[in-house]
matplotlib code that plots the C-alpha trace (Angstrom):
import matplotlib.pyplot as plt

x = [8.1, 11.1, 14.0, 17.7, 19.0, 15.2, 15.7, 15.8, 14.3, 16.5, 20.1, 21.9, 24.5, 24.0, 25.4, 27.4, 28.6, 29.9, 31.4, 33.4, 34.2, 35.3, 37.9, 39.0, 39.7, 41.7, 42.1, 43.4, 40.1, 38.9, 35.0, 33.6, 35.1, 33.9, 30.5, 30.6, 31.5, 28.4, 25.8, 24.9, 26.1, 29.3, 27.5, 25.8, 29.5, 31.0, 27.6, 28.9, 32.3, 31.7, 29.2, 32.0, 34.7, 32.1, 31.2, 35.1, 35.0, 37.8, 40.4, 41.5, 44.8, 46.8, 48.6, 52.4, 51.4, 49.4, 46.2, 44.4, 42.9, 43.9, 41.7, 42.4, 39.8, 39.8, 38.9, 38.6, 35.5, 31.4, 29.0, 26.2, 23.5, 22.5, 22.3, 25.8, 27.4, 29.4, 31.1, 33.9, 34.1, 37.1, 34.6, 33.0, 36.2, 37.7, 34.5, 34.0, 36.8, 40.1, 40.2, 43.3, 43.4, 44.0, 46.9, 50.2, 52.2, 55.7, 57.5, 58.9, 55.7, 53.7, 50.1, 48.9, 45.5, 44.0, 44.9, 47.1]
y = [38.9, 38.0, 35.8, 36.2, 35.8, 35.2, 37.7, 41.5, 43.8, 46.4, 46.6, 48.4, 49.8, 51.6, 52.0, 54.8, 52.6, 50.1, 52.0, 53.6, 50.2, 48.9, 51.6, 51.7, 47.4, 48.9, 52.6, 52.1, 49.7, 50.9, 52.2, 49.5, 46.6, 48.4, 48.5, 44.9, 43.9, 46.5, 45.2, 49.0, 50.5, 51.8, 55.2, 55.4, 54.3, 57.8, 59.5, 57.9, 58.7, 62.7, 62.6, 61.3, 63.8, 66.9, 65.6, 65.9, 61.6, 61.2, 62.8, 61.5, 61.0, 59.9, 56.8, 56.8, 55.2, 57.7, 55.4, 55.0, 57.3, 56.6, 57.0, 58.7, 58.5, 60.4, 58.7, 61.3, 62.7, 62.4, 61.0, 62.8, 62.2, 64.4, 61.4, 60.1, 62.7, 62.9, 59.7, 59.4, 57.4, 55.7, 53.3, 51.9, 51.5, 49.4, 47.3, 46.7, 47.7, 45.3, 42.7, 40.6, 38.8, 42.2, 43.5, 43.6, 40.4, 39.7, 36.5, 36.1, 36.1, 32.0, 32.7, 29.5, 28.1, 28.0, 31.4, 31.9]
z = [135.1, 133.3, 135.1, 134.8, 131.2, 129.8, 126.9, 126.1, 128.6, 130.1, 131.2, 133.8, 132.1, 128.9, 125.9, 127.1, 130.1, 127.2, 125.0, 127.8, 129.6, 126.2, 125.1, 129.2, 128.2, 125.1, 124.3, 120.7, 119.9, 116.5, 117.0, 114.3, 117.1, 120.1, 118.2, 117.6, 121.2, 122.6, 119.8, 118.4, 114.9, 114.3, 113.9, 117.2, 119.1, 116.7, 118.4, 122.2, 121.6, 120.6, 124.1, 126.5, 124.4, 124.7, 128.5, 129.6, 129.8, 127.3, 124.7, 121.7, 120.3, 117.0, 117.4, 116.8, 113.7, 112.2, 111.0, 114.2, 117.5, 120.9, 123.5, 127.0, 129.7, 133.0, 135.5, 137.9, 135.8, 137.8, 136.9, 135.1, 137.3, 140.0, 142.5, 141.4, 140.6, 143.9, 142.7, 140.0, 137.2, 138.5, 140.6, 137.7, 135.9, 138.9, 138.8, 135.6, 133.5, 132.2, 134.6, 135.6, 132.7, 130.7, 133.4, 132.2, 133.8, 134.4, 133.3, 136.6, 138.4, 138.5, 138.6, 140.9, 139.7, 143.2, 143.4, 146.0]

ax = plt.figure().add_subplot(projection="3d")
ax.plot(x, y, z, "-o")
ax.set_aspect("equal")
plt.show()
């Protein structure tokens, strides 16, 4: 029986779960980074990212700039699976997507390192 952290073996999110978290951290990530930060090609993110478009997961837009996609997830979309599917995506996006260190911040707020 393998430990915690002793090597491959399974996961409990998958790839899907990755990709999604990763573009939820920064919806104008370019698919070769967000297959870099998930550890699968570049083609099977393009493969993830047409599944969560065709599945309702998320749209995609042109940036103002003209030379990238944005990427717009709803949150209020179920999950797949019969036996979650009751739940919204929203849950796993408040658990696992950007975290404090990603929320916008205003100059005038002091972050106290004891966190309080």
């Amino acid at each position: 029986m393998q430990g915690k952290g002793t090597g491959p073996g399974w996961t409990f999110l998958t790839s899907h779960a990755r990709v999604l978290l990763a573009i939820a951290r920064d919806p104008g990530i370019r698919l070769r980074d967000v297959a870099s930060h998930c550890g699968v090609t570049e083609r099977t993110v393009q493969n993830i990212v047409a599944d969560l478009e065709a599945g309702g997961y998320l749209t995609r837009s042109r940036a103002a700039d003209g030379r990238r996609n944005v990427y717009h997830i709803d949150p209020a979309a179920p999950f797949r699976h019969p036996a979650e599917s009751d739940h919204e995506i929203a849950g796993l996006l408040a658990l696992l997507g950007p975290g404090p260190d990603h929320a916008p911040r205003h100059d005038d707020e002091r972050q106290d390192p004891r966190g309080r």
